[in-house]
C-alpha positions in Angstrom: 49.3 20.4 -73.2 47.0 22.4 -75.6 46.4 25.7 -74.3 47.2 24.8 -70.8 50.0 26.2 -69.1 53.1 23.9 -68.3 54.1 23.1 -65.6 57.7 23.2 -64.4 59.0 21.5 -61.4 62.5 22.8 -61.1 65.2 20.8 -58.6 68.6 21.9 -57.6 70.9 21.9 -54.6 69.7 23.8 -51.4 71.4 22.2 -48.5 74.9 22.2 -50.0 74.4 25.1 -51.5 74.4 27.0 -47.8 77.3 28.6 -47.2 77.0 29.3 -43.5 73.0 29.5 -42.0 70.6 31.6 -43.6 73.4 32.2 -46.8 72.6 30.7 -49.6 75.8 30.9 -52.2 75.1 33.9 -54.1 75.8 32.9 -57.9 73.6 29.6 -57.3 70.7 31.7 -56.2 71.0 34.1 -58.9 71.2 31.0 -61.6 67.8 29.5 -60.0 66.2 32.7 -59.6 67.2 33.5 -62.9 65.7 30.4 -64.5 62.0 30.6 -62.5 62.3 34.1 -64.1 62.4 33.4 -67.9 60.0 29.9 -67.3 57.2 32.4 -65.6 57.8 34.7 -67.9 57.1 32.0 -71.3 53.4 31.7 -69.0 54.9 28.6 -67.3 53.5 27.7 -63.7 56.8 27.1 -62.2 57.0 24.7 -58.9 60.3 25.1 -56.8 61.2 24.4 -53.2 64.1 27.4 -53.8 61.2 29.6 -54.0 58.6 28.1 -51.6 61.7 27.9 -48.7 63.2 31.3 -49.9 66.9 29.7 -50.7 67.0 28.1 -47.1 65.9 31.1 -44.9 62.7 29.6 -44.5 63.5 27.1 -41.4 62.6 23.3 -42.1 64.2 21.6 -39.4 61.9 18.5 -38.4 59.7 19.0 -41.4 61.5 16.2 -43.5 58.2 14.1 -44.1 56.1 17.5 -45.1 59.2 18.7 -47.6 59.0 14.6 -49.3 54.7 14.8 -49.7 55.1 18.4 -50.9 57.8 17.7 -53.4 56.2 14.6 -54.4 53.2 15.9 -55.2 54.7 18.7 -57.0 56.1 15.9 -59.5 53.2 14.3 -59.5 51.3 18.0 -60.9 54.6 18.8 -63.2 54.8 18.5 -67.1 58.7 19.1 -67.3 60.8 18.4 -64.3 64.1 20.6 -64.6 67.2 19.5 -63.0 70.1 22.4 -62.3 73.4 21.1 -61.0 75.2 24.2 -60.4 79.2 23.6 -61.1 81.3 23.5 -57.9 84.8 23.1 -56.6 83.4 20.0 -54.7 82.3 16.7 -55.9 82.9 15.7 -59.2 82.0 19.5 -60.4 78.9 19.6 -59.1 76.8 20.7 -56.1 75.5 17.8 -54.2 71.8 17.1 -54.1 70.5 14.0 -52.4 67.2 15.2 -53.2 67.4 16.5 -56.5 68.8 12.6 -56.9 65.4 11.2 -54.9 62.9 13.7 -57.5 64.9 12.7 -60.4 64.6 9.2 -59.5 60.7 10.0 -58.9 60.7 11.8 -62.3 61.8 8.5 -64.5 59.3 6.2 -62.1 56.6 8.5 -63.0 58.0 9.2 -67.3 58.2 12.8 -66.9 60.3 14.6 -69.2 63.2 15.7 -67.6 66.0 18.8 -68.5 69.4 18.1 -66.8 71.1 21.9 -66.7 74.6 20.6 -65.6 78.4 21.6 -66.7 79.2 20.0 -70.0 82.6 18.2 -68.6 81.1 17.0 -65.6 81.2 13.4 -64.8 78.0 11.9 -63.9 77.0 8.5 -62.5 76.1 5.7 -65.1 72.7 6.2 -63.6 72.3 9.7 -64.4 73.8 9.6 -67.5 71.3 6.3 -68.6 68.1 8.3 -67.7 67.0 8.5 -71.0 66.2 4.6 -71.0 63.7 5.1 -68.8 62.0 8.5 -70.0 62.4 11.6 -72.4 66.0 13.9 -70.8 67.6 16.3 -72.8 70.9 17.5 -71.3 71.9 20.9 -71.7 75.6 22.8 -70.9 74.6 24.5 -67.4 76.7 27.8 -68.3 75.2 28.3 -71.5 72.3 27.5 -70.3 72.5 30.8 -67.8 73.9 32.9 -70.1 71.4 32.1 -72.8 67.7 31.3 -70.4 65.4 31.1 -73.6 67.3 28.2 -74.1 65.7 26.5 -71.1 62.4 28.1 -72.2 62.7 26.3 -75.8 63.7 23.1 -74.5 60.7 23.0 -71.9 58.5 23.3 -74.9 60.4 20.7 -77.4 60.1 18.1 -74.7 56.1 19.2 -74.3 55.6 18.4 -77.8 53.8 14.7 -78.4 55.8 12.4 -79.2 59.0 14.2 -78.2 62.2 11.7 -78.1 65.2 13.0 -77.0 
């Protein structure tokens, strides 16, 4: 990574995170938003289909197979892939994501670092919680994380560092 921008790929709910068509749910949006902020803003290129499908406004009905190539490829180009699992009054704590599940998934396959931004007290699936045997994850408390973003920024560039272990 010397003197080459990182690059992000940042995952998180989009499908239940719709609170009727077309209405994403406000305090998600602003977290995600929030976060591509402060990683641009450290000089990061940041890759995110919150972005790219403007929080689910952008219609991808029947474009399943595009959305998997474009994502994958996106893991494929990112240094950092950065998991936000926005607390919720539904499932375990947390907003589902069957693809954030399928990137991270692709993200240990592939030994990318990975940053899990998710509640501190939230119970997670032996799988999720046994990342780390498979490739570099640091965890880090999901409300904090939003209050303080240059926490993000400083764990995207511990894990860039050679020879990181988490």
């Amino acid at each position: 990574m010397d003197g080459e921008a990182l690059t992000i790929f940042l995952g998180g709910p989009i499908q239940h995170a719709m609170e009727e068509p077309n209405k994403f749910c406000h305090q998600t949006e602003a977290a995600i938003s929030s976060a591509i902020g402060h990683l641009r803003a450290a000089g990061f290129t940041v890759l995110s289909a919150h972005a790219f499908e403007e929080f689910g406004r952008l219609d991808m009905d029947g474009k399943s197979r595009e959305v998997t190539k474009r994502d994958f490829q996106w893991m494929h180009e990112c240094d950092v892939f950065v998991a936000l699992f926005p607390p919720s009054n539904r499932e375990n704590g947390l907003f589902r994501s069957d693809g954030m599940c399928v990137e991270l998934g692709w993200a240990s396959a592939l030994a990318k670092s990975v940053i899990l931004v998710r509640p501190s007290e939230a119970k997670c699936s032996h799988l999720m919680n046994g990342l780390d045997a498979l490739t570099q994850v640091m965890v880090l408390d999901y409300e904090h994380t939003m209050e303080h973003p240059e926490n993000l920024v400083a764990a995207v560039l511990a894990l860039s560092q050679p020879g990181c272990r988490t």
